[in-house]
N, C-alpha and C positions, 0 to 999 in steps of 0.2 A: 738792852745794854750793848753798844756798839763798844768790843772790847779792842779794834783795831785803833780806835781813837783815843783810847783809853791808854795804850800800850807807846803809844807817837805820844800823847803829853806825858806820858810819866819820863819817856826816853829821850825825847826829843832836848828838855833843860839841863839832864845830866849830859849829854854828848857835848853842848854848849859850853858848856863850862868845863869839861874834861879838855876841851881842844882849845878854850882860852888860855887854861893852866899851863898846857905843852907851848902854847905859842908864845907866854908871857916869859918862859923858862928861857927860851932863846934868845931874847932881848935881856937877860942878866952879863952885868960886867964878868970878865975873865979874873979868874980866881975864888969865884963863890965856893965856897965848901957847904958841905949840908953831910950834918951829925946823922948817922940812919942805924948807930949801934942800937938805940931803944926802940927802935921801929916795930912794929907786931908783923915775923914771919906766918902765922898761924892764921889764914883766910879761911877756916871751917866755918859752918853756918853758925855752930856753937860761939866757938872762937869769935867771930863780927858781931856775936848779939853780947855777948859778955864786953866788947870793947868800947858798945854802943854807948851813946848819950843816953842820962834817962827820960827825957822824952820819948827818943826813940827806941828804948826800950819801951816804955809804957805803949806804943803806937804797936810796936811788935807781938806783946801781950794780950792788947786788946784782940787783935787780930787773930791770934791764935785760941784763942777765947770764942770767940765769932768763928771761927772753922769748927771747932768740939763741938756749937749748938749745930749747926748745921748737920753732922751726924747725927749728934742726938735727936734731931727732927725727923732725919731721913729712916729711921728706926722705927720709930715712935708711932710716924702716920701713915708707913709702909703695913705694918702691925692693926693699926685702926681700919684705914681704908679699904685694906683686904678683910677686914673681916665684916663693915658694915657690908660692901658690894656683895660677898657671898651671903648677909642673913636675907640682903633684898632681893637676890634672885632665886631664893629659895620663898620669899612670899610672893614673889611675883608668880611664879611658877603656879603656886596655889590657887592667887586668885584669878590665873586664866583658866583652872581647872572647874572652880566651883560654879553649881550651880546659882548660888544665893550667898549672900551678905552670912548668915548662919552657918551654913556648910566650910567658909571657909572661914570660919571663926572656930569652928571644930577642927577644921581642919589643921591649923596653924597650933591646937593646943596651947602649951605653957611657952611657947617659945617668945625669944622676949628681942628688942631691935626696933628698928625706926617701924617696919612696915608693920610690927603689931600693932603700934601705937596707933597707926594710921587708920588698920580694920576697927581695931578697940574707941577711935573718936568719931568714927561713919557710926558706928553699934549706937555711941551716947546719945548722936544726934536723931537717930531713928527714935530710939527708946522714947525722947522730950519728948518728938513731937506725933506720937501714935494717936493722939486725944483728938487732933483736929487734922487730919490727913483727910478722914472721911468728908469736912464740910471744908475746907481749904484746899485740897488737892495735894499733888506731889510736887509743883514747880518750887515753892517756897523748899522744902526739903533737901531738893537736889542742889538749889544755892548755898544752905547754910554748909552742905557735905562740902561743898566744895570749897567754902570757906576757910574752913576747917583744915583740909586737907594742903591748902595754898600756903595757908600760915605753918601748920608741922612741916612741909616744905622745904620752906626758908629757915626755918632752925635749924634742922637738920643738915643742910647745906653750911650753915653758917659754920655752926658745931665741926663740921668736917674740915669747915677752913682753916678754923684755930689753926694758928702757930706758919700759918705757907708764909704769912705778911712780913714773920720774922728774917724770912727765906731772900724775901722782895728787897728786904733793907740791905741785908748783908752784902746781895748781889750787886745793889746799885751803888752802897757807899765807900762798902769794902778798897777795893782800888783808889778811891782819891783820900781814903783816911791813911794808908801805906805812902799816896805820891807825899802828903802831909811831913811826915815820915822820914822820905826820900828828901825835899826842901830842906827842913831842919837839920840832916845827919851834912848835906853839902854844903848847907853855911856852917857849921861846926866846922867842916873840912877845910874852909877859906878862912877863917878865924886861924884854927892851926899854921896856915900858910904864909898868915899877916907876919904871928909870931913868930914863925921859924925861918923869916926871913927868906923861905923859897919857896920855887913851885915844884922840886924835883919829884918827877914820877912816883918814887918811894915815900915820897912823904904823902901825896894826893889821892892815892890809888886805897888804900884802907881804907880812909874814911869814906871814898867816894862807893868803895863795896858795900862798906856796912849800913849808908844810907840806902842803894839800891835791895838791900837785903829786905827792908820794910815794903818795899813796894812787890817785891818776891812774893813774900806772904802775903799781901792785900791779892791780890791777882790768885793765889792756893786758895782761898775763904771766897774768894766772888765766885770764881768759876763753877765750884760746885755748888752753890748757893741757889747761882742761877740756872743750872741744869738740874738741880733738884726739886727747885718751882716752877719749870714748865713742864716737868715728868708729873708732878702731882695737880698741875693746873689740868691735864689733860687726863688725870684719873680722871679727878671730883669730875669733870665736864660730863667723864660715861658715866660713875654712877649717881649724879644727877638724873639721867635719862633714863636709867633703869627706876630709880624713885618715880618721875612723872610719868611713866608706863604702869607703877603698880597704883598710882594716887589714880590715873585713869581709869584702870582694872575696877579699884572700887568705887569710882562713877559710875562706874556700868552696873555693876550689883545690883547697886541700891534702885538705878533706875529699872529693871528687872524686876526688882522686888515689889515696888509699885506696881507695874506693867500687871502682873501675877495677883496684885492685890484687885484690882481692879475687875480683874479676869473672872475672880473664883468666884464670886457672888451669884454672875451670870451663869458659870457653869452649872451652880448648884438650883437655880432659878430652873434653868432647863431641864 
């Protein structure tokens, strides 16, 4: 999201028409009056959202609505992703220690996480296929493991991604759902200025803030949006990698296990 571009269309149509208004005010005949007793001195963010159109209330709302999930996410998968990375470096840990596919199925006990699953579906696929190893070999084996371990994977990834896409949207639509916003609150502005017969500063200047106010808030909801899906784009990314390091770990096992199955026959022959 190039928010420099972002910031020139949303500014660039209000400036345009601010400095139309001022220039049109100077071409009025001598003697214009302009009533500004009921005018709203009260520019607070509150005050401009209370004065606002409801359009642009409703654009304002949504908005701030769209910042609250944002939080709520950045909470949510901070909580999540910290604690699957720490279950998986705690099996990975394991399975570079153990000797065999068994040991670290001991070894890992009741603990429970992607990477048990992972030991616990290499165990299933041993267990099938023990009937025909002896007249089939290990090749077929080490495929299906792998299989296996490709597809929990991708769930697990996926699983993790839930909710960043929400992140993606806010980030990129946020800003032009507020310029939205911003357009609507400045033709309301011009509307005012048909019927009041001027463009005086005091009449121009409120409505021209409380539609800039929408675009305020679209720019608060993007920003953090989008720094909070590239902070957690670059979790998942590591513990993706710490995943394919333990899904590799027990490639290795099983291939071991074999290795050793193979072995022991001969030994005991000797």
């Amino acid at each position: 999201m190039n928010f420099r571009y972002v910031v020139s269309a949303v500014l660039a149509p209000a400036a345009v028409l601010l400095f139309s208004a001022t220039t049109f005010a100077q071409d009025l005949p001598a003697g214009t009056t302009v009533e500004i007793g009921n005018l709203p001195h009260d520019l607070s963010p509150w005050a401009m959202f209370m004065a606002a159109d409801i359009v642009v209330k409703g654009v304002m709302l949504g908005l701030a609505f769209a910042s609250l999930i944002t939080w709520i996410i950045l909470v949510a998968k901070v909580l999540e992703i910290a604690g699957a990375t720490a279950r998986m470096r705690r099996t990975l840990r394991v399975v570079n220690a153990a000797p065999s596919l068994d040991q670290a199925l001991n070894d890992m006990g009741n603990r429970r996480g992607v990477g048990a699953i992972l030991l616990r579906s290499a165990e299933d696929e041993v267990r099938l296929s023990l009937g025909v190893l002896d007249q089939a070999g290990g090749d077929g084996l080490k495929e299906r493991v792998s299989s296996r371990l490709v597809r929990l994977q991708a769930a697990a990834s996926r699983r993790l991604s839930m909710g960043t896409g929400i992140l993606a949207s806010i980030g990129s639509t946020a800003p032009f759902v507020g310029l939205f916003g911003t357009v609507w609150g400045i033709m309301n502005a011009f509307i005012g200025i048909s019927q009041a017969q001027t463009t005086n500063l005091a009449v121009v200047a409120p409505g021209i803030a409380e539609a800039l106010l929408a675009t305020a808030i679209g720019l608060v909801a993007a920003i953090p949006a989008v720094v909070v899906y590239n902070f957690f784009s670059r979790w998942i990314a590591g513990y993706k990698q710490v995943l394919g390091d333990t899904a590799a770990g027990i490639e290795r096992l099983v291939s071991r296990d074999l290795d050793y199955r193979h072995v022991a026959p001969r030994t005991e022959q000797a």
